[in-house]
C-alpha positions in Angstrom: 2.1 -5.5 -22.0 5.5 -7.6 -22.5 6.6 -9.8 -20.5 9.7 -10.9 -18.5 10.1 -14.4 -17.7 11.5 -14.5 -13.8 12.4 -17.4 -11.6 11.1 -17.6 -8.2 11.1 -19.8 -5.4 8.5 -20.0 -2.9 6.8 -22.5 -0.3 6.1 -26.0 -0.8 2.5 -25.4 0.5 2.2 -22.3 -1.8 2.5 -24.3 -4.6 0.6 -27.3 -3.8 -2.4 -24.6 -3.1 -2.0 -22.9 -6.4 -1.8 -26.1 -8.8 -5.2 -27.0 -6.4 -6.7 -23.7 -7.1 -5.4 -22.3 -10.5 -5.3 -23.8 -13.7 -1.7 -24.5 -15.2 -2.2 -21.7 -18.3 -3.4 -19.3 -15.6 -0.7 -19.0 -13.0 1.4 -16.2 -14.2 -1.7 -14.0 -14.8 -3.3 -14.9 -11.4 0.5 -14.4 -8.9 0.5 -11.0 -11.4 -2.7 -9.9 -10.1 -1.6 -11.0 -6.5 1.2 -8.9 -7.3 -0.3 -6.1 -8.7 -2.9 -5.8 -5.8 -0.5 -6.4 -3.1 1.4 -3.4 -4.2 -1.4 -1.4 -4.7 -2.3 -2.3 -0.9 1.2 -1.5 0.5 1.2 2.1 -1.1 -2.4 2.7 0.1 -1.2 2.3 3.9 2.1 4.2 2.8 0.0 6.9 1.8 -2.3 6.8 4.1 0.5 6.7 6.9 1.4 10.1 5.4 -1.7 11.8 5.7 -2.1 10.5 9.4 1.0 12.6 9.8 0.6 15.5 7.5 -2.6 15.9 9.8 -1.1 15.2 12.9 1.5 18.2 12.0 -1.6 20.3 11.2 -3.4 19.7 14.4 0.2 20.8 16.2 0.4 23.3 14.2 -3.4 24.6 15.5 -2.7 23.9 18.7 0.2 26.2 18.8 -1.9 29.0 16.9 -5.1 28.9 18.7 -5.8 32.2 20.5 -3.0 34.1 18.5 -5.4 35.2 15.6 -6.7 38.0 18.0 -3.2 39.0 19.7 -2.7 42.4 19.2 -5.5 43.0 16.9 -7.4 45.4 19.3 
């Protein structure tokens, strides 16, 4: 994978945590992998967002139908 060298600013605190926490050869691999899961996270609950109202649709959509089926049938 290539990479792309970017410039970012972020919180004082941030900072001060990861030079605490991660090792100075390891930072652009670990806020990747932040990256990388936070995105992962946010299209998950986009996703599942979209089925919540895919199935809400469907249960309308039921609702509306229910006793139909046999309308007319006999």
């Amino acid at each position: 994978m290539s990479a792309i060298r970017i410039n970012i600013s972020l919180p004082r605190e941030i900072i001060t945590e990861l030079s605490q926490e991660v090792p100075p050869r390891k930072r652009s691999r670990f806020i990747a992998e932040a990256i990388k899961r936070s995105l992962r996270e946010q299209r998950n609950r986009s996703l599942a967002a979209e089925y919540e109202e895919a199935a809400e649709e469907m249960r309308r959509i039921n609702q509306e139908l229910e006793g139909s089926v046999g309308d007319g049938l006999d």
